[in-house]
HTML snippet that shows the backbone in 3Dmol.js (N, CA, C, O; Angstrom):
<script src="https://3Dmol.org/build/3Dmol-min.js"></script>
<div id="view" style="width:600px;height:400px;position:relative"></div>
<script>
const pdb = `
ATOM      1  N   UNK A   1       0.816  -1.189   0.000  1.00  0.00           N
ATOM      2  CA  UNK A   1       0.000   0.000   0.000  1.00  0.00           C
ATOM      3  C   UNK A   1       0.865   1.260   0.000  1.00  0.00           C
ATOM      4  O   UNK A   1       0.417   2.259  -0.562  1.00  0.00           O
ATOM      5  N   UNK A   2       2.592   1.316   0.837  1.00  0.00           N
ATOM      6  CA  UNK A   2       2.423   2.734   0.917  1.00  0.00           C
ATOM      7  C   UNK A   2       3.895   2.821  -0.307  1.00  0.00           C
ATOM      8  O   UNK A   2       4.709   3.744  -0.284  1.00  0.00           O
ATOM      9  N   UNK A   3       3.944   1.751  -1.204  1.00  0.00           N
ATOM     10  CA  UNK A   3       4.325   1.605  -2.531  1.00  0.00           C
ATOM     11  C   UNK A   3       3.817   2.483  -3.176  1.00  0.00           C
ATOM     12  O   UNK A   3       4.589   3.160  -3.854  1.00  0.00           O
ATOM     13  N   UNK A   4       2.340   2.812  -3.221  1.00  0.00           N
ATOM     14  CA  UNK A   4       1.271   3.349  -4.226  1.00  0.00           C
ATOM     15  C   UNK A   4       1.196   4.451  -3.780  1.00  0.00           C
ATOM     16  O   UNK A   4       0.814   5.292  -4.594  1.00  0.00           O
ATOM     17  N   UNK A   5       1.491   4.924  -2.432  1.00  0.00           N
ATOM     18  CA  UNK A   5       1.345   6.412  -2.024  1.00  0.00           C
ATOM     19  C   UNK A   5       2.820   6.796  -2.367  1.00  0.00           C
ATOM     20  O   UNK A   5       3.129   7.900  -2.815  1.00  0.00           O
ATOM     21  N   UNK A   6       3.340   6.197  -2.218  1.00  0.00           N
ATOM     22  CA  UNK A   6       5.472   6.657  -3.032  1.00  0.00           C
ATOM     23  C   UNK A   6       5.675   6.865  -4.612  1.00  0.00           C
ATOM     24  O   UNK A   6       6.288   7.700  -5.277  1.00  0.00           O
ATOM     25  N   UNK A   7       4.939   5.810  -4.905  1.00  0.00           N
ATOM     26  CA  UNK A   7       4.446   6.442  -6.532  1.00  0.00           C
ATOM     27  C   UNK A   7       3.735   7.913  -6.439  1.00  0.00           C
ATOM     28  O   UNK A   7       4.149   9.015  -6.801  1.00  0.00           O
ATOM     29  N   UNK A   8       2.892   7.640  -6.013  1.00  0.00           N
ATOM     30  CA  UNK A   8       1.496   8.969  -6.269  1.00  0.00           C
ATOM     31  C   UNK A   8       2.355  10.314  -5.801  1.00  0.00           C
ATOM     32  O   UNK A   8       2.130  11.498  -6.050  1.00  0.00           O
ATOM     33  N   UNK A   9       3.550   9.625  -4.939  1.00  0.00           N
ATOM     34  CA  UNK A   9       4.138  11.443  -4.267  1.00  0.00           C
ATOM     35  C   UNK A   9       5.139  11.793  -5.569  1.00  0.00           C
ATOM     36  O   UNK A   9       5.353  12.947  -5.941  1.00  0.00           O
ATOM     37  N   UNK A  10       5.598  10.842  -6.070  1.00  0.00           N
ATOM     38  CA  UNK A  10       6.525  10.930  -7.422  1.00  0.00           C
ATOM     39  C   UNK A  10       6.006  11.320  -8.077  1.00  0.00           C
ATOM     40  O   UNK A  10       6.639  12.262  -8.555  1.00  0.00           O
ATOM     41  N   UNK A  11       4.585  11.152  -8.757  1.00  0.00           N
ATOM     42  CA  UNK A  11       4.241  11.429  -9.844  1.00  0.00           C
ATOM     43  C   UNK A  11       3.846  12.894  -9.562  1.00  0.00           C
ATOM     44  O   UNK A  11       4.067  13.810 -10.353  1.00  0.00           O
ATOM     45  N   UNK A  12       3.338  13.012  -8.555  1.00  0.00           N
ATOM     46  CA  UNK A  12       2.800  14.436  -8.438  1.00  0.00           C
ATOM     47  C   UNK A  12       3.730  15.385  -8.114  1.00  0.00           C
ATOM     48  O   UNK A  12       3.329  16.549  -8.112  1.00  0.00           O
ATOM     49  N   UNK A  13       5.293  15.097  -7.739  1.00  0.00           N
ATOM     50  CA  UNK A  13       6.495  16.250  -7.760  1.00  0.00           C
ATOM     51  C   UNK A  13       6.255  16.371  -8.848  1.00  0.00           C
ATOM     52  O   UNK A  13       5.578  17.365  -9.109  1.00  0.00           O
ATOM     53  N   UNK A  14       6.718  15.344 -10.185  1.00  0.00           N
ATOM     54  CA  UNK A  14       7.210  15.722 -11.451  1.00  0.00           C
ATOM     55  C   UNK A  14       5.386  16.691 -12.238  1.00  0.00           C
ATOM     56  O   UNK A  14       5.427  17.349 -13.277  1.00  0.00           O
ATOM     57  N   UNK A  15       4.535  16.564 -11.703  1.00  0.00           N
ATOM     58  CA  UNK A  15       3.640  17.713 -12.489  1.00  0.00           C
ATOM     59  C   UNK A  15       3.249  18.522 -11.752  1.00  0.00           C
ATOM     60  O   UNK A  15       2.160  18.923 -12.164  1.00  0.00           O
ATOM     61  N   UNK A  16       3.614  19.132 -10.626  1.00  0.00           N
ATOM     62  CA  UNK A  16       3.943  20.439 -10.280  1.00  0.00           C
ATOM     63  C   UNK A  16       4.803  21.419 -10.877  1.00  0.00           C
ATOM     64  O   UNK A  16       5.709  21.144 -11.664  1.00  0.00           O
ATOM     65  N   UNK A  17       4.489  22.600 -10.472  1.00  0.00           N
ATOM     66  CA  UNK A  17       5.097  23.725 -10.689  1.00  0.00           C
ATOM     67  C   UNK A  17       6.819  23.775  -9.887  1.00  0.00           C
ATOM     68  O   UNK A  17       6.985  23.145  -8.843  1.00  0.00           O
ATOM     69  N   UNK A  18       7.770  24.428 -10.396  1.00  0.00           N
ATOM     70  CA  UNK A  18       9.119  23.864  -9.531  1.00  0.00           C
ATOM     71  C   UNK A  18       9.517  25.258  -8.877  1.00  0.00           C
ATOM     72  O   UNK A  18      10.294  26.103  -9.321  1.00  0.00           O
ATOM     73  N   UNK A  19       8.633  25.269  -7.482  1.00  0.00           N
ATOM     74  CA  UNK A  19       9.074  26.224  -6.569  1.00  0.00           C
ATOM     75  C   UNK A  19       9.479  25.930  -5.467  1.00  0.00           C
ATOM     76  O   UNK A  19       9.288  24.775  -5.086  1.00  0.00           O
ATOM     77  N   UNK A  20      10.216  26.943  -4.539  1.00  0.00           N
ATOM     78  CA  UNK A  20      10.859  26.713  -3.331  1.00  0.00           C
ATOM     79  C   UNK A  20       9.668  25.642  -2.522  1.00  0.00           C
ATOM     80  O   UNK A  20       9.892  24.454  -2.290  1.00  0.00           O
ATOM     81  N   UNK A  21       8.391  26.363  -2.172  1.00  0.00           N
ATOM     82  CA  UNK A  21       7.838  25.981  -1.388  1.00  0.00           C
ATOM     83  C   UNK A  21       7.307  24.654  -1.834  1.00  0.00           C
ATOM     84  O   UNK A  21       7.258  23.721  -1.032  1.00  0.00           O
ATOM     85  N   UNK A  22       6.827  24.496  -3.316  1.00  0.00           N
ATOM     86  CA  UNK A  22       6.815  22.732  -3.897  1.00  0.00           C
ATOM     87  C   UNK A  22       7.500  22.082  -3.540  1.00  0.00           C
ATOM     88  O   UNK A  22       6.991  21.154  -2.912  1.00  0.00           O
ATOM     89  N   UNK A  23       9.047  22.059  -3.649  1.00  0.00           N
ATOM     90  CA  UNK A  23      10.300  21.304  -3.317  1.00  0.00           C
ATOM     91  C   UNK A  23       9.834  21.024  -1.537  1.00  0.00           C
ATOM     92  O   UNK A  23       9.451  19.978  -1.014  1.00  0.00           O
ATOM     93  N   UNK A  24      10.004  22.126  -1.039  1.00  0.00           N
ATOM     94  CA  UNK A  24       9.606  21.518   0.418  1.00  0.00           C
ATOM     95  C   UNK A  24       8.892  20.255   0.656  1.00  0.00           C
ATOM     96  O   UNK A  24       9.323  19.121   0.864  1.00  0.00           O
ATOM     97  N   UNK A  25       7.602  20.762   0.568  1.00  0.00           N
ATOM     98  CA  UNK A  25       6.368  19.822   0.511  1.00  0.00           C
ATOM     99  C   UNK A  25       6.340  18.592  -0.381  1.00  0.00           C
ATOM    100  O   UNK A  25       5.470  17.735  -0.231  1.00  0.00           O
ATOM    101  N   UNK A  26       7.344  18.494  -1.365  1.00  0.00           N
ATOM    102  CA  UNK A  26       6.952  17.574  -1.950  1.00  0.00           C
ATOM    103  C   UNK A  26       8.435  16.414  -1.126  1.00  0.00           C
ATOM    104  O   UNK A  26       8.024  15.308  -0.774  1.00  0.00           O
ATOM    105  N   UNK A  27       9.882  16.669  -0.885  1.00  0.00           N
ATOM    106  CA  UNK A  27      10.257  16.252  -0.279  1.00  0.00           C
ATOM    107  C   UNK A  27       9.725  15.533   1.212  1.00  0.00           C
ATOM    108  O   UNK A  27       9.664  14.357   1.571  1.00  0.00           O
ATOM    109  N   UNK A  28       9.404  16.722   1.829  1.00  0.00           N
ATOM    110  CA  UNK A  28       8.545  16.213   2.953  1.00  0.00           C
ATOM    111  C   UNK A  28       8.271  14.802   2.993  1.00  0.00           C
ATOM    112  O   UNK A  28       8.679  13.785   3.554  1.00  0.00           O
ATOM    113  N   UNK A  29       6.888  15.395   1.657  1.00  0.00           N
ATOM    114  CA  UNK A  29       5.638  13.991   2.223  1.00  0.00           C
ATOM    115  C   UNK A  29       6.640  13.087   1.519  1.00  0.00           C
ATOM    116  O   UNK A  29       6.778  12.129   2.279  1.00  0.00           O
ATOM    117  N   UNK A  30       7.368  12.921   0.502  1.00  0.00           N
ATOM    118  CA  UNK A  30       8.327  11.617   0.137  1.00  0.00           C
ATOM    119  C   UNK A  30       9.432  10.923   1.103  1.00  0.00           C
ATOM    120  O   UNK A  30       9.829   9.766   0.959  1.00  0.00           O
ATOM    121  N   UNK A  31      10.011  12.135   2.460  1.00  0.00           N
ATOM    122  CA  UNK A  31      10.560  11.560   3.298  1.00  0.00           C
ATOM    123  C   UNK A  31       9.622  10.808   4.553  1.00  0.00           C
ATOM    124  O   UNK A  31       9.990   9.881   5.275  1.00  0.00           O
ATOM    125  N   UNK A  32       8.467  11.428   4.561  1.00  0.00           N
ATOM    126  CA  UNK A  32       7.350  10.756   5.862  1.00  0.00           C
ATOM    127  C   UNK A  32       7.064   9.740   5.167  1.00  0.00           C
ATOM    128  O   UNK A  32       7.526   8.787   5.794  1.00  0.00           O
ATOM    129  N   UNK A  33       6.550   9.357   4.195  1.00  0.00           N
ATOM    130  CA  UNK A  33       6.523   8.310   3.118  1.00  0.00           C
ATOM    131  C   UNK A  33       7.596   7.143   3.120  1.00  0.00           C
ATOM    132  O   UNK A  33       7.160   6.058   2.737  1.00  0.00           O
ATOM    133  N   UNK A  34       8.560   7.180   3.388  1.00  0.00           N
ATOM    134  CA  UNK A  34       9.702   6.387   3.545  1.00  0.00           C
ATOM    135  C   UNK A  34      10.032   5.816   4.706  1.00  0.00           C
ATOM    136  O   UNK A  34      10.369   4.655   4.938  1.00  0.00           O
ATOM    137  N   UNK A  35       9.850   7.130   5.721  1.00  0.00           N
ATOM    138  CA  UNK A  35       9.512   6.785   7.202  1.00  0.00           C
ATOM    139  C   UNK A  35       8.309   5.618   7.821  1.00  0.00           C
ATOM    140  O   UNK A  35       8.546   4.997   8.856  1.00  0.00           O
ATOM    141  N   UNK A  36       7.175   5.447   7.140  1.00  0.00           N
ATOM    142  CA  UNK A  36       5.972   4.802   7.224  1.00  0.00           C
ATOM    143  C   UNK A  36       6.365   3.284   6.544  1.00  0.00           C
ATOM    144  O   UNK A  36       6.089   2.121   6.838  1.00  0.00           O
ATOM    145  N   UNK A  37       7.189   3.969   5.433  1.00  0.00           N
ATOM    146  CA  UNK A  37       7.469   2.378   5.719  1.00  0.00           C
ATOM    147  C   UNK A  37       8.187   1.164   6.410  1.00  0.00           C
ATOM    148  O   UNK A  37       7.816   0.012   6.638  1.00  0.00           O
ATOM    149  N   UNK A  38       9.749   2.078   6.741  1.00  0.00           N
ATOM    150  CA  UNK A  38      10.310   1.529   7.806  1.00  0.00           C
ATOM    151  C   UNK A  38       9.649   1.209   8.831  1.00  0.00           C
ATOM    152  O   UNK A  38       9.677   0.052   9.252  1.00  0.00           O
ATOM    153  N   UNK A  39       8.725   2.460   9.592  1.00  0.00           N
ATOM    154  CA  UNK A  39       7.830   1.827  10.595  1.00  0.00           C
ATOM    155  C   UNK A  39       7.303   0.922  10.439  1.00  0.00           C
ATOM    156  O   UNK A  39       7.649   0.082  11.270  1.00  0.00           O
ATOM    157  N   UNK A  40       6.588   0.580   9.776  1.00  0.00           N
ATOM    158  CA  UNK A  40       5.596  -0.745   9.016  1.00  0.00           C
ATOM    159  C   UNK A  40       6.584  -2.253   9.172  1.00  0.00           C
ATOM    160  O   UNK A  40       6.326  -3.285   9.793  1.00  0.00           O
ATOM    161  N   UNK A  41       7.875  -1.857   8.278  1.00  0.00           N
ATOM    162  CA  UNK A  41       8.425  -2.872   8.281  1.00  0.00           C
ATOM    163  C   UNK A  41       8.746  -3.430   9.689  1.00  0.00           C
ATOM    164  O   UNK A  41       8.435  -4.613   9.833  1.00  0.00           O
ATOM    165  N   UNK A  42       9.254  -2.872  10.657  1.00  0.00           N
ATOM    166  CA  UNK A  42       9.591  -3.199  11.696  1.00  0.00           C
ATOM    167  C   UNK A  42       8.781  -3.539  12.442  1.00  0.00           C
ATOM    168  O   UNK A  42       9.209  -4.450  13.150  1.00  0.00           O
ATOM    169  N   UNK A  43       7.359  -3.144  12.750  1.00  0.00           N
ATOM    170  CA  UNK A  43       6.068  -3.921  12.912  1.00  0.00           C
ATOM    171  C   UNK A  43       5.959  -5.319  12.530  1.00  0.00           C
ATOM    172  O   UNK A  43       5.686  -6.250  13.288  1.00  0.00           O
ATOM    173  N   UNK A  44       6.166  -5.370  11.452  1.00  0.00           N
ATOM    174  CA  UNK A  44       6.187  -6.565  10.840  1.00  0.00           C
ATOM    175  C   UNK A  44       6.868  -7.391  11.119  1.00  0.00           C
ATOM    176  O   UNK A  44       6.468  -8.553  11.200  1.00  0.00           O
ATOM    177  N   UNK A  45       8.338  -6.963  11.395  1.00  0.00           N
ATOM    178  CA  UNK A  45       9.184  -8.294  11.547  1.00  0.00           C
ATOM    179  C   UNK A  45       9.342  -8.313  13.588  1.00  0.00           C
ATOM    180  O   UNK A  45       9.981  -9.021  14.366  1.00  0.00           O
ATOM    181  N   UNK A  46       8.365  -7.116  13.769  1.00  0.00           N
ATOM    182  CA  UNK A  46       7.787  -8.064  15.548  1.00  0.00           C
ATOM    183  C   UNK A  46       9.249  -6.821  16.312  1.00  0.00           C
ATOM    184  O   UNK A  46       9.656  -6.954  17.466  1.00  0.00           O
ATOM    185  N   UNK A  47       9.693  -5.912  15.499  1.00  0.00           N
ATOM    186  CA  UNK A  47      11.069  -5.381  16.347  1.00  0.00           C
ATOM    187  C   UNK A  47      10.512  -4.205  16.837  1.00  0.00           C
ATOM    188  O   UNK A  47      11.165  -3.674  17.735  1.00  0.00           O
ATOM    189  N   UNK A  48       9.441  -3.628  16.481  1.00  0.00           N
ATOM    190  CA  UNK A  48       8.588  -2.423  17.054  1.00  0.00           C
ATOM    191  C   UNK A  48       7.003  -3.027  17.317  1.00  0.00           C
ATOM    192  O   UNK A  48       6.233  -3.646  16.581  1.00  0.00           O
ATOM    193  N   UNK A  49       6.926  -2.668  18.363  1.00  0.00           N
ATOM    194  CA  UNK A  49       5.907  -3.023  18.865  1.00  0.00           C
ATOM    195  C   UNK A  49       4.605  -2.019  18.510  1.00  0.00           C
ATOM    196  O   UNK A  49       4.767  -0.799  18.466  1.00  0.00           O
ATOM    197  N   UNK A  50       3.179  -2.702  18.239  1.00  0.00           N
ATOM    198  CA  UNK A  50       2.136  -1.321  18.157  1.00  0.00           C
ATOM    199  C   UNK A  50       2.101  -0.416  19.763  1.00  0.00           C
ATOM    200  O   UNK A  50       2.607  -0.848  20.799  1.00  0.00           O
ATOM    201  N   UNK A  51       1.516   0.652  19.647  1.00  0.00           N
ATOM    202  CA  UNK A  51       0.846   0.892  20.942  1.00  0.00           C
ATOM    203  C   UNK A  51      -0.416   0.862  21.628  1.00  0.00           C
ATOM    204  O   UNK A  51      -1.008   1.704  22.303  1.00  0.00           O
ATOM    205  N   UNK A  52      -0.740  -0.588  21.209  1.00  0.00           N
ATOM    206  CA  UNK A  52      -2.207  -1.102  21.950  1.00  0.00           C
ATOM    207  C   UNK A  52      -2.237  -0.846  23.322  1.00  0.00           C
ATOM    208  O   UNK A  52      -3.225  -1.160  23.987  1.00  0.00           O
TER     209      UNK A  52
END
`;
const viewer = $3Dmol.createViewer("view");
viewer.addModel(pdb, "pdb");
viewer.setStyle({}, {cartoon: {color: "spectrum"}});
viewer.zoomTo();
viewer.render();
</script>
C-alpha cells in the first residue's frame, strides 16, 4: 500500500510547478513516506511493537 502512495508522491512532484515551497512539501511527504514504511516494516518483523 504505501508503494502506491510513493508512486502517487513521485508522480505528483514531477507535475507540479518547480518552486521553493513545492520542493519543500513535496520532499517532505516523500521523506514521511519512507519513514511509514520503515515503521511498518519493523512492525512486521515483531522489532517495534504497536501501541495497543
Amino acid at each position: 500500500m504505501f508503494g502506491a502512495i510513493i508512486i502517487y508522491d513521485l508522480n505528483r512532484a514531477m507535475r507540479i510547478p518547480y518552486t521553493h515551497d513545492n520542493a519543500i512539501d513535496v520532499a517532505l511527504g516523500i521523506y514521511l513516506d519512507w519513514v511509514n514504511v520503515f515503521i511498518r516494516l519493523l512492525r512486521l518483523f515483531g522489532i517495534l511493537k504497536p501501541d495497543d
